[in-house]
N, C-alpha and C positions, 0 to 999 in steps of 0.2 A: 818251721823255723821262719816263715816268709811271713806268719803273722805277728811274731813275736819282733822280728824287725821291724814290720809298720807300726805295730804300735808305739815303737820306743823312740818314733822320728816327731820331730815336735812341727805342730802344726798337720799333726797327720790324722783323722778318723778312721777306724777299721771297722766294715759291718762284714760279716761273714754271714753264709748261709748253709744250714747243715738242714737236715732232715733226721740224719740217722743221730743216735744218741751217743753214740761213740765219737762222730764227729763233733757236736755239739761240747762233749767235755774235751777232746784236744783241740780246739776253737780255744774257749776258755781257760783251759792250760798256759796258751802259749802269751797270755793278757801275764801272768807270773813270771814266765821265762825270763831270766836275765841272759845277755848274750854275749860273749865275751869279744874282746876286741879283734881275735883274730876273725872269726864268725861274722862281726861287721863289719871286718874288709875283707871279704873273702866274697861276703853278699855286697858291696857296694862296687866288688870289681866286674860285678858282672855287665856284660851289654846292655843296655837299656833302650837299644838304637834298631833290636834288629827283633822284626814279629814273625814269631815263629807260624804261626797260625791267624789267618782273616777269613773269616766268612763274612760275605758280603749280606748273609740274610740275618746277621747276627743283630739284637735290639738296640746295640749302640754303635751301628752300623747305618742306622734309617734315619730320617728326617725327623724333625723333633715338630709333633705337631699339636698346638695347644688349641684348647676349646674345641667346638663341637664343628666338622666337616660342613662347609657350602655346598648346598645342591645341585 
């Protein structure tokens, strides 16, 4: 349902990543979804302030480092 809300937000790109093939079709499923209004204020009521989960060793947790490392 979380994909089918981003996609329906303007201004918004959704890239998912699936492996399994099941996931891959409800990935693409949810690109059809229409989602009725209560469902978008139900999803829009929620916290957006509060992270459930941080790991600090996570990829978009680390320093952004371009081109190739000084010796």
């Amino acid at each position: 349902m979380s994909l089918a809300w981003l996609h329906g937000r303007a201004n918004v790109a959704t890239l998912s990543h699936a492996a399994n093939p099941g996931h891959m079709a409800s990935n693409l499923a949810a690109t059809r979804r229409q989602l009725t209004g209560e469902e978008r204020a139900r999803i829009d009521a929620i916290d957006r302030e509060f992270r459930v989960y941080d790991d600090r060793s996570d990829p978009w947790n680390q320093p952004l480092r371009l081109g190739r490392e000084q010796a």
